[in-house]
N, C-alpha and C positions, 0 to 999 in steps of 0.2 A: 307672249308673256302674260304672268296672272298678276292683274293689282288687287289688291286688296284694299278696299275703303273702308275705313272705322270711323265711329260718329254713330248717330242716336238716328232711329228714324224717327218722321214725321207722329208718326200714330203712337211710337213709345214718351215723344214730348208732351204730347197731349193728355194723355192717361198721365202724366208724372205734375201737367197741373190744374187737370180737375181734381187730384187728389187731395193737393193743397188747396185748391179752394172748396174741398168741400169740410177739411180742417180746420181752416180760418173760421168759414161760417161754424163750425161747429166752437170756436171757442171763443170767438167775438162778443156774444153776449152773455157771456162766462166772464168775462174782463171789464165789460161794462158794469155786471150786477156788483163787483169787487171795488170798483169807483164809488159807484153810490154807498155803500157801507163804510166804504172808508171817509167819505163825504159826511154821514149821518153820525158815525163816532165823532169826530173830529169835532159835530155842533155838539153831541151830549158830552162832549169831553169844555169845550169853551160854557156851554152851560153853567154848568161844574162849578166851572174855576169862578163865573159872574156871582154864582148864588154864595159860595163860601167867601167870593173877597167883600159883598154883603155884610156877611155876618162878621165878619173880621171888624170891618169898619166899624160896623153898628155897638159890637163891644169894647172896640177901642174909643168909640166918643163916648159910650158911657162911662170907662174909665176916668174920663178926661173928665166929663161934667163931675164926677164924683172926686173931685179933689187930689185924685193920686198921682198925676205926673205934673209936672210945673216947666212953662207955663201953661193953662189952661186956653186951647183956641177952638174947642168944639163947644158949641151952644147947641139948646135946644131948639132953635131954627138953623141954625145955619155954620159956618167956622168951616175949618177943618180939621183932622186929624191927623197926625205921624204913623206912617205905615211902613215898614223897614226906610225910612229915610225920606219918604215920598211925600210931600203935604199932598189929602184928598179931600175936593171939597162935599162935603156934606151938608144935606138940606134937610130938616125933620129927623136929624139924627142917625140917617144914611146915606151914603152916597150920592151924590147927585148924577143924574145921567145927562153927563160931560163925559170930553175928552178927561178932564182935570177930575173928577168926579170915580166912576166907574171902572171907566177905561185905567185910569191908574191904578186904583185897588188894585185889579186883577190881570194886571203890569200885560195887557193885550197889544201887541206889536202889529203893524198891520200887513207889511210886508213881513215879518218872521212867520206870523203865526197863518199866514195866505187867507185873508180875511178884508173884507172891506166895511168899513166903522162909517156911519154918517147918522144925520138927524143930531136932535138934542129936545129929549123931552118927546116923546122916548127915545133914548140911543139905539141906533140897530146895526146889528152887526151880522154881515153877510158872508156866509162861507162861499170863497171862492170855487168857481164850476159849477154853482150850485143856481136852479132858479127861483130870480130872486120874485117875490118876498118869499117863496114857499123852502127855502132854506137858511134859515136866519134866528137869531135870538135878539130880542126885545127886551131892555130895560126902561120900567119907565118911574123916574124916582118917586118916593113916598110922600103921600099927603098930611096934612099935618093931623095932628092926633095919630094916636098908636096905630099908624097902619103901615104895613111891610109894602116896599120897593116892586112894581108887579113885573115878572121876568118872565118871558113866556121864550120856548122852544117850541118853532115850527120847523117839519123832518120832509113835509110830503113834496117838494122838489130837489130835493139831495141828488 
């Protein structure tokens, strides 16, 4: 009697997974370079949001110093401001870099937004997967006299 055996030989398994792994390699660091972009938007996107919730603040306490909402609780040193609901505290007439400060202006979540927040003075905020300090944004609040809040965006370990 004739049997017949069906199944894969040895040498056609092998040729079926150096193929895939010459795939893999071939699109691994194709996957990784899509990580770090998506890593580097995500700080120029929280950047963003640090520098405009800044400027929000900064015109809502001169609002406030200028008599137009009542009551008045932003000073030229120090107070806070009402930002959709939120009291933020402001130092020199911007934000303070605080949780209370900063972080609320630009209503930054830490597990929403996958970020880790620490320090105070300057606050720094770290994208996660990212090496730290070389992926992070820096707020460090403003000095007295007309000087703006210095925000810096560092990309080179995304």
């Amino acid at each position: 009697m004739n049997k017949r055996q069906q199944g894969f030989t040895l040498i056609e398994l092998v040729i079926v997974i150096t193929i895939i792994g010459i795939l893999a390699a071939a699109a691994l660091p194709r996957y990784i370079n899509l990580q770090t972009q998506a890593r580097i938007a995500k700080a120029q996107a929280i950047f963003g949001s640090v520098r405009s919730a800044a400027a929000l603040a900064r015109v809502n306490c001169t609002v406030d110093l200028a008599g137009l909402t009542a009551p008045t609780t932003c000073t030229p040193t120090a107070g806070t401001t009402n930002m959709d609901g939120t009291a933020v505290n402001m130092v020199n007439q911007h934000p303070a870099a605080t949780a209370t400060g900063i972080i609320a202006a630009a209503q930054l979540v830490a597990a929403t937004d996958a970020v880790t927040i620490s320090g105070a003075g300057p606050i720094l905020i770290d994208i996660n997967g990212g090496t730290s300090p070389n992926c992070r944004i820096s707020y460090a609040a403003a000095a007295a006299g007309p000087v703006a809040p210095v925000i810096t965006l560092t990309t080179t370990g995304c």
